[in-house]
N, C-alpha and C positions, 0 to 999 in steps of 0.2 A: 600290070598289077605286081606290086613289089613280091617277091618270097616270107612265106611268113615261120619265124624258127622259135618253137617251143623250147624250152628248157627245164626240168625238172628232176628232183631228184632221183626218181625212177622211171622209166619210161614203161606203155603198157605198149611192147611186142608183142603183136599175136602170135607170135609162133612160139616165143617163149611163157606166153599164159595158156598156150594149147588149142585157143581158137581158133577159127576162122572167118565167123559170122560175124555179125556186127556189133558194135560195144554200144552201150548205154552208161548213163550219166555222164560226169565231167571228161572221162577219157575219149566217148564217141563224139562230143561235140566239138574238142579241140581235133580230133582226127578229120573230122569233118571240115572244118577251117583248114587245116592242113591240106586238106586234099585238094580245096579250090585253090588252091596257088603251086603245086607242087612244091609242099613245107617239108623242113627237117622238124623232128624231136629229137635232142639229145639230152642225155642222162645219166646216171650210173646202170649199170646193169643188176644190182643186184648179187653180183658174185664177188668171191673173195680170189686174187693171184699175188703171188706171191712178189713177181714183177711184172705191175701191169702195166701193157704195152701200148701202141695205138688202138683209135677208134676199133668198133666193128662196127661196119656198115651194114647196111640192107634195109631193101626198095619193098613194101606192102601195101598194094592197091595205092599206086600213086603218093604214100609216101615217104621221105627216106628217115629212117630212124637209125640212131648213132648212138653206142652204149661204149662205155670205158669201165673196167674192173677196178675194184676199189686194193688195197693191201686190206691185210689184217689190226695192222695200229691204225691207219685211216680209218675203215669202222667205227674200230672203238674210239679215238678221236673227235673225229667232224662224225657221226654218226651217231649212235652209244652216249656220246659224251656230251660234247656242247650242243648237239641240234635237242638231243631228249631229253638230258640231264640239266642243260641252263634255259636254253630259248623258250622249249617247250612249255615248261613250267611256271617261269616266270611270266610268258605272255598270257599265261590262263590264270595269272596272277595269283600263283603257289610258288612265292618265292621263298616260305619255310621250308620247300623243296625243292629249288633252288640249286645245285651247286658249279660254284667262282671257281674252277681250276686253270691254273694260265696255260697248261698244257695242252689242253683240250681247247680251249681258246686256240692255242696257236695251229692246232691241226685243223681246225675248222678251216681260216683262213688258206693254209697249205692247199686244201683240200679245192678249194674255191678256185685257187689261183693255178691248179693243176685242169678244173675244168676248162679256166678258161683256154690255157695251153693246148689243149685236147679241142677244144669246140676252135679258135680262132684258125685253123686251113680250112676248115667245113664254111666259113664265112663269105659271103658276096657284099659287094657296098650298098647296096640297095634291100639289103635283105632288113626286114621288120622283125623284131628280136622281144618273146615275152618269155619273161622267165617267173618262176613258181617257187613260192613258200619260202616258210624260213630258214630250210636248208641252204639260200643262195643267195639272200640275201646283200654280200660284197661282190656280186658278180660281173652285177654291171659295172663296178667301178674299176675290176677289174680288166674287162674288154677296152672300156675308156683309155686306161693306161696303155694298151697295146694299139692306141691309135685308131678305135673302132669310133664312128662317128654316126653311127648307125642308129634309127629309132626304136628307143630302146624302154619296154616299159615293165614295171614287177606286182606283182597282187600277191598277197597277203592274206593265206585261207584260215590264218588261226587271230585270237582280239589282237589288239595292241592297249599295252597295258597304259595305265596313267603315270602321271609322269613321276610322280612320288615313289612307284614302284619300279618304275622303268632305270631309274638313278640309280639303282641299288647294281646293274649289271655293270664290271668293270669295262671301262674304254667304251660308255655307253659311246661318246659322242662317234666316236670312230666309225661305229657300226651304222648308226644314222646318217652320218656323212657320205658313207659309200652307199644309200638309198637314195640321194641325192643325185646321184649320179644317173638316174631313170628321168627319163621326158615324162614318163605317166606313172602313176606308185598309186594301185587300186586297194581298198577294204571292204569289208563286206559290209559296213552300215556305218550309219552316221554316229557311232558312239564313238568307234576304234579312228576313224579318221578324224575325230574332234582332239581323242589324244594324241595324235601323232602330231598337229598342226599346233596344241597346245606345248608339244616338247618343243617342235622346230623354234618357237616365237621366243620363248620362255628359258630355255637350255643353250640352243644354239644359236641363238638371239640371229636368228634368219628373219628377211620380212614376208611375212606372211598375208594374204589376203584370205581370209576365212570365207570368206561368199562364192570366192572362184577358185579355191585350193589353191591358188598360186602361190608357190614359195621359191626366194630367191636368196642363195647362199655363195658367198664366194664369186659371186658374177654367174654361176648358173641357175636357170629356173627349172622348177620341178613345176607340174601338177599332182595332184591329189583329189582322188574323189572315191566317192561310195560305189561299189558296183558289187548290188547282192548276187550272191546264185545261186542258180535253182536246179529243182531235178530237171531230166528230161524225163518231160510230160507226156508224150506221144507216146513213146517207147515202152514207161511204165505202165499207163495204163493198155495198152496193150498184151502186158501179161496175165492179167486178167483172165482174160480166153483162154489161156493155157491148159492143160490137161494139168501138171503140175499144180498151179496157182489152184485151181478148186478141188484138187485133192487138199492139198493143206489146208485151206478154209475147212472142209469135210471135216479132219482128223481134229484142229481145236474143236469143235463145232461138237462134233459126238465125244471126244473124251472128257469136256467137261461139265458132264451131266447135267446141260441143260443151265448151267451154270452162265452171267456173265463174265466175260474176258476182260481184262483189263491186260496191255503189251507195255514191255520195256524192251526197246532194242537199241545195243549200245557197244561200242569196244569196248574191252577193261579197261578201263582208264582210271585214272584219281578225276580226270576235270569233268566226269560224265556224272559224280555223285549220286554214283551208287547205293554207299554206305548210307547215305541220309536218303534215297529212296526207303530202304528198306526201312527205315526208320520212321519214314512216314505212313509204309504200310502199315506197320506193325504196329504203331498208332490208331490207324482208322481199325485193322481188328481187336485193337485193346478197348474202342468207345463204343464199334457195334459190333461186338463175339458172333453174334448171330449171321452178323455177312458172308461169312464161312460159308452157309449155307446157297447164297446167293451170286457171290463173288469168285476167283481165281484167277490171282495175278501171275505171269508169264513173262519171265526177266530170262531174254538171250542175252549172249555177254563173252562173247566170241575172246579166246584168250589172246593179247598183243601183248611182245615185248617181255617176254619173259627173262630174258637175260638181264634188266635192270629191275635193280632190288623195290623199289617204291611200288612195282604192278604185282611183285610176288605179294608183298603185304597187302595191297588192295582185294586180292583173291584171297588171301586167306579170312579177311573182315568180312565180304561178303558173305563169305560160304556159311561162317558164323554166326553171323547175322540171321541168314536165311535158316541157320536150323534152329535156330533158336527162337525164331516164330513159328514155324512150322511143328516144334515141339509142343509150342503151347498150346496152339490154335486148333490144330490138324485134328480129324476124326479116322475115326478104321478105315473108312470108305473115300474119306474127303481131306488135301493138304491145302493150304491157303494160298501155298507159292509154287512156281515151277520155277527152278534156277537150271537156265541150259547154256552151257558153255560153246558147245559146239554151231558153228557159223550155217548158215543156210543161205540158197540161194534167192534171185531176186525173185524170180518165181514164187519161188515157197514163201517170203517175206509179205510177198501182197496179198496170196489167199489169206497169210495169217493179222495181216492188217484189217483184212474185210471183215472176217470175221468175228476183230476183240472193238466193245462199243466202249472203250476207253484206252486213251490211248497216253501212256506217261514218261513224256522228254522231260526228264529235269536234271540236265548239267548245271555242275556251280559257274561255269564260264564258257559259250561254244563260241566258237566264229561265225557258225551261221547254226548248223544243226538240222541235216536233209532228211534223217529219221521225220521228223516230223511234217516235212511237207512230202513225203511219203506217203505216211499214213494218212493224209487229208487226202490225196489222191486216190487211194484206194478205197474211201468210202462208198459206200451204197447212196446215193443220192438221196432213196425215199425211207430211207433209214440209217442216216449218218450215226459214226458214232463221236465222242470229245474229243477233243486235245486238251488233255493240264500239258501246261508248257512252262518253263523258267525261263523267267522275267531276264536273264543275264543270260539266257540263250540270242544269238543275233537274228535266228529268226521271228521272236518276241517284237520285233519292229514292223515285221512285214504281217506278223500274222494274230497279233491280239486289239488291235480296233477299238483298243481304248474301251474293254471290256464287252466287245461286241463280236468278237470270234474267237482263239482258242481263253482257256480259263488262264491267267498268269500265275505264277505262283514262287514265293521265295524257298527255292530247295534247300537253304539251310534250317527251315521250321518243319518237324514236325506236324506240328498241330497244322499248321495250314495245308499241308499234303493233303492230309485226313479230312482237314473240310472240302479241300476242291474234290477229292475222291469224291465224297457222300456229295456236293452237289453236282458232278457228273452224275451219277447214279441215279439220282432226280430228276435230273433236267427233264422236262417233256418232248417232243418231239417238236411242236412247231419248233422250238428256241434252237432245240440240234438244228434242223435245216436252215435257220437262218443263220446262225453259228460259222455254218458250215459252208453255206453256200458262198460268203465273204471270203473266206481262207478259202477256198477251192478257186475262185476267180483269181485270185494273187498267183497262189500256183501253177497255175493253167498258165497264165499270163506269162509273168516271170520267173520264164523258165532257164534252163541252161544255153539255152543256142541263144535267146535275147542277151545273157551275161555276156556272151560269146562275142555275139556281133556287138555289141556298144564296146567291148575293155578295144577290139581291135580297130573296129575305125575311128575311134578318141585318141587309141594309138597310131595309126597311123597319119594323122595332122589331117 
């Protein structure tokens, strides 16, 4: 069995995140693939030298992990710069936030072309090579140049925009062309790979076969396919049990007097659409005042990224946002919103999933969006609660049934928030468990180690 070499932009070493035990979600199921082959993962480390030198190596439970330090203009550069400030943005298709800097641009690449310098002695001819996100996007093409002939495949965890939008990035074609350069180039649904197959045909006049993703450019063929992911299911619901996980159920449970829970759990982000969350609550308590009485919506919003200016604004709207319903709405005894910045653990995230019988993912654009198949796993079975979900979230593909499991809804309205609220808050119970029992099956189902095993043995021919 070939070796199998993860690549991403940061790598999750246990000794450098403190653990020991075992990881859940996307990090344990690629560690877990890594382990059946004795795999590398390499990555940035996360830290800043002023000249940084070769790899650091080190061998954890079977297997080996490789980090290189970044400089401080690299950061801000390929960092800071072009991965958060251009890609990010425009793939969640905010390219009035947006910005073209060619400097940044050029450090990207630098950046790209120093990992591969760093990753290529770590290399075997046999070895099976996936690498991760938009950080790395020129990587593969980079290996290629250095004579790597290796099977080589890349996924894509944030949309890919359309192509009307996608033109707007300078030297689009350039950056598409060195994705080209992967045997397998994964999405998370069939929206984001319809645009990419729509640029390849239409931009880069490649010929494309739409039915079987095959695209051929230049004399080389790429594949292209959908591979959603999932959480891990086993793992999560598992915490459950925890001593933890049913204190925090406990704690919403009694402090909100009896009240139902309605949860939002999200990064600060702009493409998590926050602002027009609140906007939609603030809505449902402007048409029934009286749900004060009934209701308490619970928005964590764990702070990222504070060093770039677009997340300080988005935290000061919300905040504003949020008192300024709570201003109106709020009683001596009773506030409508709880706004908690501070991050919690996965423990703590499931007792407080179990506990809120509504449950509200509405980014204006996600890639997949695991909050939400989260929350469906954490439900009570004989007492599920909703998912409102946005319709431009990528797991709106896997989990709304064509109105027959989560509620969809367009997070740039108002008014429609406010109606999916109030008919969450109706629904009876048969309709929840049927609701639910649909999205619970997907989840179960298509989990993270299924994403897992299909991106790798598709990669592997």
């Amino acid at each position: 069995m070939s070796r199998l070499v993860i690549v991403s932009n940061r790598v999750a070493v246990p000794k450098a995140r403190g653990v020991s035990g075992a990881q859940g979600g996307m990090a344990g199921a690629l560690n877990a693939a890594l382990k059946k082959t004795g795999g590398l993962w390499f990555g940035w480390s996360g830290e800043e030298a002023e000249e940084p030198g070769e790899p650091s190596v080190g061998e954890y439970d079977g297997v080996t992990m490789a980090t290189i330090d970044l400089s401080h203009q690299e950061v801000e550069e390929y960092y800071n710069g072009y991965a958060n400030q251009t890609l990010w943005p425009l793939f969640h298709y905010r390219v009035d936030l947006a910005r073209f800097e060619r400097e940044t641009g050029r450090g990207y690449e630098r950046v790209n072309e120093r990992f591969a310098d760093a990753l290529a002695p770590l290399l075997k001819p046999d070895d099976v090579i996936w690498i991760h996100d938009y950080h790395l996007i020129p990587l593969g093409d980079a290996l290629r140049r250095r004579g790597f002939e290796n099977r080589m495949g890349f996924f894509l965890h944030t949309p890919w925009p359309a192509s009307r939008l996608f033109v707007s990035l300078p030297y689009h074609e350039r950056l598409v062309e060195t994705m080209l350069a992967y045997d397998l180039v994964g999405f998370q649904n069939d929206e984001w790979l319809s645009s990419f197959l729509h640029y390849c045909r239409f931009e880069l006049k490649a010929e494309v076969d739409e039915d079987s993703g095959r695209i051929v450019s230049n004399g080389r063929t790429t594949i292209a396919r959908a591979y959603p992911i999932g959480i891990d299911y086993e793992h999560f619901t598992g915490l459950g049990d925890t001593g933890e996980a049913k204190q925090a159920q406990q704690r919403v449970m009694s402090s909100t007097r009896r009240r139902i829970t309605m949860i939002g759990v999200d990064r600060l982000d702009y493409s998590k659409g926050l602002p027009e969350r609140m906007d939609g609550v603030g809505r449902f308590f402007d048409r029934w005042p009286e749900a004060v009485q009934d209701l308490v919506f619970i928005q964590i919003a764990p702070v990222s990224r504070e060093d770039v200016e677009s997340y300080k604004r988005i935290r000061a709207e919300l905040e504003q946002k949020t008192g300024q319903i709570n201003g109106a709405r709020s009683r001596i005894d009773l506030v409508p919103i709880r706004y908690v910045n501070q991050g919690h653990s996965a423990e703590e995230l499931f007792g407080i999933y179990r506990a809120s019988k509504v449950g509200l993912v509405t980014p204006l654009r996600d890639g997949m969006n695991l909050v939400a198949k989260e929350y469906v796993a954490a439900q009570d079975p004989e007492d599920p609660g909703v998912l409102i979900l946005s319709r431009f979230a990528g797991a709106a593909q896997q989990l709304g049934f064509e109105g027959e499991g989560a509620l969809l809804v367009n997070p740039h309205s108002a008014d429609e928030i406010a109606d999916c609220i109030r008919q969450a808050l109706d629904m009876p119970l048969d309709q929840r468990k049927a609701r639910w029992e649909r999205m619970h099956a997907n989840v179960r189902d298509e989990n993270v180690q299924r994403w897992t095993e299909d991106f790798t043995l598709a990669l592997a021919g």
